[in-house]
LOVEX-31724 format. One record per residue: residue number from 0; residue in three letters; chain; x, y, z of N, C-alpha, C, O in turn. Coordinates in steps of 0.1 Angstrom, whole numbers. Atoms other than C-alpha are relative to their C-alpha. Example, Ala and Ser with C-alpha at 12.3 -4.5 7.8 and 13.67 -1.06 7.14 Angstrom:
<atoms>
+-----+------+------+-------+-------+-------+-------+-------+-------+-------+-------+-------+-------+-------+-------+
| pos | code | unit |  n_xx |  n_yy |  n_zz | ca_xx | ca_yy | ca_zz |  c_xx |  c_yy |  c_zz |  o_xx |  o_yy |  o_zz |
+-----+------+------+-------+-------+-------+-------+-------+-------+-------+-------+-------+-------+-------+-------+
|   0 |  ALA |    A |     9 |   -12 |     0 |   123 |   -45 |    78 |     9 |    12 |     0 |    19 |    12 |     7 |
|   1 |  SER |    A |    -9 |   -11 |     0 |   137 |   -11 |    71 |    -8 |    11 |     8 |    -3 |    22 |     9 |
+-----+------+------+-------+-------+-------+-------+-------+-------+-------+-------+-------+-------+-------+-------+
</atoms>
This chain:
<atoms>
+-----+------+------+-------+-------+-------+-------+-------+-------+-------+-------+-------+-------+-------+-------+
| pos | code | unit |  n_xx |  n_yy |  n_zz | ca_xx | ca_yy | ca_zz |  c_xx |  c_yy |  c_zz |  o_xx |  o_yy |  o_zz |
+-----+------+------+-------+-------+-------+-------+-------+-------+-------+-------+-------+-------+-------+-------+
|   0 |  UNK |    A |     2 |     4 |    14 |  -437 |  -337 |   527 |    13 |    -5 |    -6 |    18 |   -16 |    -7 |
|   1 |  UNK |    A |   -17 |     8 |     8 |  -403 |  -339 |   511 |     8 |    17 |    -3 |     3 |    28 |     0 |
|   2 |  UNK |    A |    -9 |   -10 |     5 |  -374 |  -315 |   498 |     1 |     5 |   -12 |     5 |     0 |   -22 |
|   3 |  UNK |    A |     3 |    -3 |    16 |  -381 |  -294 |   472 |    10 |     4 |    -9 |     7 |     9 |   -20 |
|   4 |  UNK |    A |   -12 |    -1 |     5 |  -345 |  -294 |   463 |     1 |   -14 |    -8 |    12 |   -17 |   -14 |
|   5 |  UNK |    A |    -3 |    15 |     4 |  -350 |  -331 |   451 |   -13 |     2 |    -8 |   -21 |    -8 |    -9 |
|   6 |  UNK |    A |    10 |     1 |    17 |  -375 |  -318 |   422 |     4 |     6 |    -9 |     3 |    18 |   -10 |
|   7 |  UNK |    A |    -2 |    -6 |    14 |  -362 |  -313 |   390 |    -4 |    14 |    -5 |     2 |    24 |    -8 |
|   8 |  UNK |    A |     1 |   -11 |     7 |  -386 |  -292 |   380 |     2 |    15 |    13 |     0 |    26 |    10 |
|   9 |  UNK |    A |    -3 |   -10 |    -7 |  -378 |  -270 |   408 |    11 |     3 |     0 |    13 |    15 |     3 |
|  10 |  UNK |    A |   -14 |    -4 |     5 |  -342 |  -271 |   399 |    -2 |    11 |   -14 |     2 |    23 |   -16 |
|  11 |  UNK |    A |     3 |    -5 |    16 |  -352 |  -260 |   364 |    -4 |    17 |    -1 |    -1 |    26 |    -9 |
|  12 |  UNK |    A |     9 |   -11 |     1 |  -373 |  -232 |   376 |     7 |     8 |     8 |     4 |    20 |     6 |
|  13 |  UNK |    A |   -11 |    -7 |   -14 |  -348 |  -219 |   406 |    14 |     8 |   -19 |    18 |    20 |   -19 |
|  14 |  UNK |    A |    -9 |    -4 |    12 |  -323 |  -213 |   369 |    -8 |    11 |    -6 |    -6 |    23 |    -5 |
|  15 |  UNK |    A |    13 |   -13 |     3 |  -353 |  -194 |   356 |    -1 |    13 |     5 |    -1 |    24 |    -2 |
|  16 |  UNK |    A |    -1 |   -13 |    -6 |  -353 |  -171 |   381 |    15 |     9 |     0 |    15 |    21 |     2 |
|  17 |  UNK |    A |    -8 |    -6 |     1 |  -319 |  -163 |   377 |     7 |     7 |   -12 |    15 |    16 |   -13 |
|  18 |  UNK |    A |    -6 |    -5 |    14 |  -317 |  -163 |   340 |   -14 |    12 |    -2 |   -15 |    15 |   -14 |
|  19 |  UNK |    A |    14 |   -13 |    -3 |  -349 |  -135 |   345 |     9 |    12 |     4 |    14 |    21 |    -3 |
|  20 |  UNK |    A |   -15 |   -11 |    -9 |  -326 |  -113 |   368 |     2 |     5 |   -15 |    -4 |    13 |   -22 |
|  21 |  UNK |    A |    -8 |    -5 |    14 |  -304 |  -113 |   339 |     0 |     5 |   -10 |    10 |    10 |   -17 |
|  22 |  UNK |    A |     6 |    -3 |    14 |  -324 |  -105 |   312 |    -6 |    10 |     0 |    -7 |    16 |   -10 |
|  23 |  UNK |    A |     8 |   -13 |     2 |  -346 |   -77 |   329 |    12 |    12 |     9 |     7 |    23 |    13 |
|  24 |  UNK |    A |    -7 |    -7 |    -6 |  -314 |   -61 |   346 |     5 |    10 |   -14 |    11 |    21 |   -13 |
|  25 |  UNK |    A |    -3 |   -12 |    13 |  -308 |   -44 |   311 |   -11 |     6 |    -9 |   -10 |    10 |   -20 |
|  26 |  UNK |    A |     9 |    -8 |     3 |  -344 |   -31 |   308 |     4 |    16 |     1 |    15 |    21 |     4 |
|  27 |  UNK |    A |    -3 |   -17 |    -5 |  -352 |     7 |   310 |    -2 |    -4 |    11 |    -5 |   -15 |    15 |
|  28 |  UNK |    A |    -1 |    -5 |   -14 |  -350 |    23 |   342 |   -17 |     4 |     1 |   -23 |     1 |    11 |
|  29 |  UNK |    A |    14 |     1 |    -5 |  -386 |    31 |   338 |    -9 |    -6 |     2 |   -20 |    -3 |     7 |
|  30 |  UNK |    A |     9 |    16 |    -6 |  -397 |    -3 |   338 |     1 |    -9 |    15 |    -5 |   -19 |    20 |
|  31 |  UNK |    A |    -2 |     6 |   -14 |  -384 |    -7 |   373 |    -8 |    -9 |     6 |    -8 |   -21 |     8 |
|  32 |  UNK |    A |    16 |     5 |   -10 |  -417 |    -9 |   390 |    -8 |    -6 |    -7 |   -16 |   -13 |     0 |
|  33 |  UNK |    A |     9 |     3 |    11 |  -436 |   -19 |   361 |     6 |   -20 |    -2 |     2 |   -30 |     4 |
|  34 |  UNK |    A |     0 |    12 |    13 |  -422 |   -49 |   339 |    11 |    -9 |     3 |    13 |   -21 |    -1 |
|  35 |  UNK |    A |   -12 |     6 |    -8 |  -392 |   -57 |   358 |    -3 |    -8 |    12 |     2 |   -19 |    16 |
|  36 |  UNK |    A |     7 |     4 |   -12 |  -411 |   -61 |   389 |    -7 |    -8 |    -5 |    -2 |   -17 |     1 |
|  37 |  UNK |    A |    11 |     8 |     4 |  -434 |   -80 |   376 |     7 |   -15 |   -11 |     1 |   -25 |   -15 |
|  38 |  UNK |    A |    -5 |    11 |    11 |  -413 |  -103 |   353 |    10 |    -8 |    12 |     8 |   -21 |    12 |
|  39 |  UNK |    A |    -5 |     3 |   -10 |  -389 |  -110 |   386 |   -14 |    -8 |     8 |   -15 |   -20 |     8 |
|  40 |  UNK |    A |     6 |     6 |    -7 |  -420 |  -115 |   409 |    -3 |   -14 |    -6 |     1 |   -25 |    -1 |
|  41 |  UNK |    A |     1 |     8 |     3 |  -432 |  -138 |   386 |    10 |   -15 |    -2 |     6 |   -26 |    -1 |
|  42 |  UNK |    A |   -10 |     8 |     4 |  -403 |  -158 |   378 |     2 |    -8 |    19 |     3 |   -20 |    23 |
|  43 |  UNK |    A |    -2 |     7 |   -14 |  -399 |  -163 |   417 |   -11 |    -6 |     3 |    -7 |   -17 |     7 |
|  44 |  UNK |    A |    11 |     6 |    -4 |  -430 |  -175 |   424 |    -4 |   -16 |    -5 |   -11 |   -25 |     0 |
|  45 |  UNK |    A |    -2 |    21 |     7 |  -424 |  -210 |   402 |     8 |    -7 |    12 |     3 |   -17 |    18 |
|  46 |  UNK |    A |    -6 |    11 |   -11 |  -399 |  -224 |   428 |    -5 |     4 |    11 |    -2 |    -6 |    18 |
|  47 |  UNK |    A |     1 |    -8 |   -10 |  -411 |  -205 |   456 |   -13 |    -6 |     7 |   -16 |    -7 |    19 |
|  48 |  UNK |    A |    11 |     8 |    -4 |  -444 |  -223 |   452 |     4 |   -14 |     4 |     5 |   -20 |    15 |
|  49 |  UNK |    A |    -8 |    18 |    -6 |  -429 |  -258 |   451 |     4 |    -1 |     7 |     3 |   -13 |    10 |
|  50 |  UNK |    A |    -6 |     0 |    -9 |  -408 |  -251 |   477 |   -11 |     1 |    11 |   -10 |    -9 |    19 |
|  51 |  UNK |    A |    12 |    -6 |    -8 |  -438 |  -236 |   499 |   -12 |   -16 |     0 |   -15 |   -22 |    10 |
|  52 |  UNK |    A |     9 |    13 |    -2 |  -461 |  -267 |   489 |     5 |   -13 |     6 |    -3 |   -22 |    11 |
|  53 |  UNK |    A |   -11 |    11 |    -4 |  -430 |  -294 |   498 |    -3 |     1 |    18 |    -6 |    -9 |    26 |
|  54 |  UNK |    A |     5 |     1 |   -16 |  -438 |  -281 |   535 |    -9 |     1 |     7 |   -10 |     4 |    18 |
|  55 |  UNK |    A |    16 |    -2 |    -5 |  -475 |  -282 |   537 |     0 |   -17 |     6 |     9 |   -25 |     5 |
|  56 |  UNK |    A |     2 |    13 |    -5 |  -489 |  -313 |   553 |    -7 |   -12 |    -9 |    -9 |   -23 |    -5 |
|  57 |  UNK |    A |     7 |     8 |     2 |  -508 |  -328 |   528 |     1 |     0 |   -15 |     5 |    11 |   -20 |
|  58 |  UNK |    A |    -4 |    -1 |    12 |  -505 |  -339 |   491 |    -6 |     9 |   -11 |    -2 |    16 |   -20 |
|  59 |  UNK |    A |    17 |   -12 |     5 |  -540 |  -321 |   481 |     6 |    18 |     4 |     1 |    28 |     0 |
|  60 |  UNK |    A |    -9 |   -12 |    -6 |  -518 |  -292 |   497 |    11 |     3 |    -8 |    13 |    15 |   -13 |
|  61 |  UNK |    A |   -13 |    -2 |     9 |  -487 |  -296 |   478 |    -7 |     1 |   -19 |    -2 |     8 |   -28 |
|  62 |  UNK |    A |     5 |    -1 |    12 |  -509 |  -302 |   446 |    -5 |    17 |    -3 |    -3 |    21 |   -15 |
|  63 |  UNK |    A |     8 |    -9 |     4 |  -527 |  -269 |   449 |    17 |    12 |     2 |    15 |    21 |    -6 |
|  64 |  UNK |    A |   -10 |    -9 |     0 |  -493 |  -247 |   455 |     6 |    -5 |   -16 |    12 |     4 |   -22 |
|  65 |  UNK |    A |    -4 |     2 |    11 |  -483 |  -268 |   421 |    -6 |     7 |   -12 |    -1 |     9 |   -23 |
|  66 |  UNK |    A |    10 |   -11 |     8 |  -513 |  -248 |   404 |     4 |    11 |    -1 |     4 |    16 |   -12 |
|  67 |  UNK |    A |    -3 |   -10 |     5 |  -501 |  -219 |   416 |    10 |     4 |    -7 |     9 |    14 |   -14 |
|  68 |  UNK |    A |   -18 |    -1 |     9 |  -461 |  -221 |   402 |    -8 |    -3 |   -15 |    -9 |     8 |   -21 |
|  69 |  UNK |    A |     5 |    -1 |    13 |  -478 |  -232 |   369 |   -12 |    11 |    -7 |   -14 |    13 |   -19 |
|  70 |  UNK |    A |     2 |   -13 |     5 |  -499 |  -202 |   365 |    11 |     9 |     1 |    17 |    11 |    -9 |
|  71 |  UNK |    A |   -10 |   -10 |     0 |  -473 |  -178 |   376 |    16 |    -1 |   -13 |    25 |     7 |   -15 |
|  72 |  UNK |    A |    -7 |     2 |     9 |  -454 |  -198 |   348 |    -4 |     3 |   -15 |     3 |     6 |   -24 |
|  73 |  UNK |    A |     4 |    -4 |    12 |  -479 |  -193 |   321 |    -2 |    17 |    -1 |    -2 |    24 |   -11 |
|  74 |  UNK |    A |    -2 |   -14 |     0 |  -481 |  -155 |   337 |    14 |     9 |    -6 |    14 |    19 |   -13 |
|  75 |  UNK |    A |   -15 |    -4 |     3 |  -441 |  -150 |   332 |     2 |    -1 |   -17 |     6 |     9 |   -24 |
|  76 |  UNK |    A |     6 |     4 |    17 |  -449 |  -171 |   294 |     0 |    19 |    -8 |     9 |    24 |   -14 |
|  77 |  UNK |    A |     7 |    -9 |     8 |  -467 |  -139 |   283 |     7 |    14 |     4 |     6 |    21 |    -6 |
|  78 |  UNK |    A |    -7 |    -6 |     0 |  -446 |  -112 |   300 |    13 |     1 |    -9 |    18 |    12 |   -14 |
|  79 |  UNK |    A |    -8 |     2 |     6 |  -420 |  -127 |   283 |     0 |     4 |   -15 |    10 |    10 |   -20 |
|  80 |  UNK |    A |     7 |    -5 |    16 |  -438 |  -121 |   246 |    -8 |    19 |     1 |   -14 |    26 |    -7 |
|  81 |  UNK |    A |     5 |   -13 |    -1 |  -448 |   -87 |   257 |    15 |     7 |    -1 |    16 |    14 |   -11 |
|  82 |  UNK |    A |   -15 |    -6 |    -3 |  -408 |   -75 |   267 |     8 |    -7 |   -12 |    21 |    -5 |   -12 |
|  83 |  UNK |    A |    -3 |     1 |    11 |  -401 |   -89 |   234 |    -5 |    10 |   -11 |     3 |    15 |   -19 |
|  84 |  UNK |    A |    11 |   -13 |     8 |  -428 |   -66 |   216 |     2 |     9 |     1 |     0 |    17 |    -8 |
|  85 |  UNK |    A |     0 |   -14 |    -4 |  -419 |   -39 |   234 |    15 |     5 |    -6 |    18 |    17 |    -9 |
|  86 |  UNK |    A |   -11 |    -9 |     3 |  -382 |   -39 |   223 |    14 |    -6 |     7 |    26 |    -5 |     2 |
|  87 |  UNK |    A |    -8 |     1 |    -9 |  -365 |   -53 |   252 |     9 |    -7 |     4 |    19 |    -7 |    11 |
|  88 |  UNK |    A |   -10 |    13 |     2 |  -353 |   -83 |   247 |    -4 |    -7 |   -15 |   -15 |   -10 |   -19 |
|  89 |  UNK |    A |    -2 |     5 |    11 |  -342 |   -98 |   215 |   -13 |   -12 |    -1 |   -18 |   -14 |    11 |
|  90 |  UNK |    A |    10 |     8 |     8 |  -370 |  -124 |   196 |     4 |   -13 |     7 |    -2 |   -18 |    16 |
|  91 |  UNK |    A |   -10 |    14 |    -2 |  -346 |  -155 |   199 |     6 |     0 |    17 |     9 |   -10 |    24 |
|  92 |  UNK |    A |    -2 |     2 |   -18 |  -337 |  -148 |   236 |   -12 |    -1 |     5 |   -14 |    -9 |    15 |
|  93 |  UNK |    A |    14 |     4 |    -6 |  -375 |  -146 |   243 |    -2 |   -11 |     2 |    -2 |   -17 |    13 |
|  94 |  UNK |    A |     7 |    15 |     6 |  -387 |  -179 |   224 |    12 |    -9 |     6 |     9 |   -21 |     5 |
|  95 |  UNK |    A |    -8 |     7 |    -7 |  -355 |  -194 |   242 |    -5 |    -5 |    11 |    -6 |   -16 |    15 |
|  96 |  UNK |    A |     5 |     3 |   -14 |  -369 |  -187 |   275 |   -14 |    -7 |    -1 |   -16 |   -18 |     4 |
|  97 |  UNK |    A |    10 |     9 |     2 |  -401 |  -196 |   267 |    -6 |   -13 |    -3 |   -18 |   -18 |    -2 |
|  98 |  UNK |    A |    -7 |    15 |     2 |  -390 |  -228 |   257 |    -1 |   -10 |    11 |    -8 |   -20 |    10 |
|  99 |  UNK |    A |    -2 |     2 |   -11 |  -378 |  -234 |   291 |   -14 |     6 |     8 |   -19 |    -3 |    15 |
| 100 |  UNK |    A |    14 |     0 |   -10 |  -411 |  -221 |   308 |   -10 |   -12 |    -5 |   -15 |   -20 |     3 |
| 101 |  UNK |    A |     4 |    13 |     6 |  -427 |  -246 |   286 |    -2 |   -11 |     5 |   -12 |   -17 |     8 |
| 102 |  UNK |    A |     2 |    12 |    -3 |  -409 |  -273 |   297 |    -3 |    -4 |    17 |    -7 |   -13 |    24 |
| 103 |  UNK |    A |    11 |     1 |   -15 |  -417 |  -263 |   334 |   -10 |    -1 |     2 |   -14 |    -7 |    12 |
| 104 |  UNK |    A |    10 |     5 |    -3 |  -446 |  -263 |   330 |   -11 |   -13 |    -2 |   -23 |   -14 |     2 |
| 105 |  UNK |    A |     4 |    14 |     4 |  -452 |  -298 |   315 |     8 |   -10 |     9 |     4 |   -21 |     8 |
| 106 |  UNK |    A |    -4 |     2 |   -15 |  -429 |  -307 |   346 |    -8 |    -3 |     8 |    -8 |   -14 |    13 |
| 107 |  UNK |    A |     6 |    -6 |    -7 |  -453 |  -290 |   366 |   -12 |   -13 |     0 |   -13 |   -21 |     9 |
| 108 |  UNK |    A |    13 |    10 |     2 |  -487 |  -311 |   349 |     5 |   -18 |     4 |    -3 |   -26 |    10 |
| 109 |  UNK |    A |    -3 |    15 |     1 |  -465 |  -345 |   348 |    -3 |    -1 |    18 |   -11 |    -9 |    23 |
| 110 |  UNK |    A |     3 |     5 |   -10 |  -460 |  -341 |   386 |   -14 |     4 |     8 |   -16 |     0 |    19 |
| 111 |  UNK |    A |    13 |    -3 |    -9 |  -495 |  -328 |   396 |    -7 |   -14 |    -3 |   -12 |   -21 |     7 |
| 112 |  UNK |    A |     8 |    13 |     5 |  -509 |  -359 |   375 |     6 |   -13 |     7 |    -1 |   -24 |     6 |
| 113 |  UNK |    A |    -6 |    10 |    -7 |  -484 |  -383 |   398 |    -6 |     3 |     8 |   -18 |     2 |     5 |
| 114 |  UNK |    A |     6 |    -6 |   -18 |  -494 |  -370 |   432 |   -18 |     0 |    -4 |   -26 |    -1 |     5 |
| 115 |  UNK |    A |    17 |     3 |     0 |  -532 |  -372 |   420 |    -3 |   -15 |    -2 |   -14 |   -18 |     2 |
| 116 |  UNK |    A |     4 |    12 |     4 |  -530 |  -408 |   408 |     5 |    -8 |    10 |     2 |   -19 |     9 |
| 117 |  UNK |    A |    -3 |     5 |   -10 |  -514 |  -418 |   441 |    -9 |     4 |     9 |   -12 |    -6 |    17 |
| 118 |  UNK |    A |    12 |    -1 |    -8 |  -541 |  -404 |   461 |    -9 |    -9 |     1 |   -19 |    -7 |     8 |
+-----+------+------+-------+-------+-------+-------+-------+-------+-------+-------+-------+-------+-------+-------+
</atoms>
């Protein structure tokens, strides 16, 4: 297929995962397994897919791994508004990030809608 180092939005979303790290490394300790895990998994799973779909064989192949990174983006979305609720991270650092999942995931639709209209 191609290199999923030469997609934007997979640049965008690979930052994501690291500005996530960051953000849930000063949770509690008893969100370990819980909200941490789960805010990390998610957060990986955006490049992780694009990356994973870049080496399938077929574009209907790479389309449907682009489905999954944009749920796991609208999954992260809502984690994010929850670990805000709860306490855990400031309002304005939420709605920051969420910003950025946002614009991944309108990334995400622009390239599923290219790769479909070339089909």
């Amino acid at each position: 297929m191609g290199n999923y180092k030469n997609y934007k939005v997979w640049e965008k979303s690979h930052q994501l995962v690291l500005d996530i790290y960051g953000l849930t490394k000063d949770f509690p300790k008893s969100e370990q397994y819980n909200l941490i895990s789960q805010m990390n998994r998610a957060s990986v799973s955006i490049p992780t897919n694009i990356a994973e779909g870049c080496g399938r064989e077929t574009q209907k192949e790479f389309i449907r791994f682009l489905y999954i990174a944009s749920g796991s983006a609208h999954e992260l979305d809502y984690l994010l508004l929850l670990a805000s609720d709860l306490g855990y991270i400031e309002s304005e650092i939420s709605k920051n990030t969420i910003s950025e999942i946002d614009e991944i995931k309108k990334m995400l639709a622009a390239l599923i809608k290219t790769i479909k209209t070339s089909l």
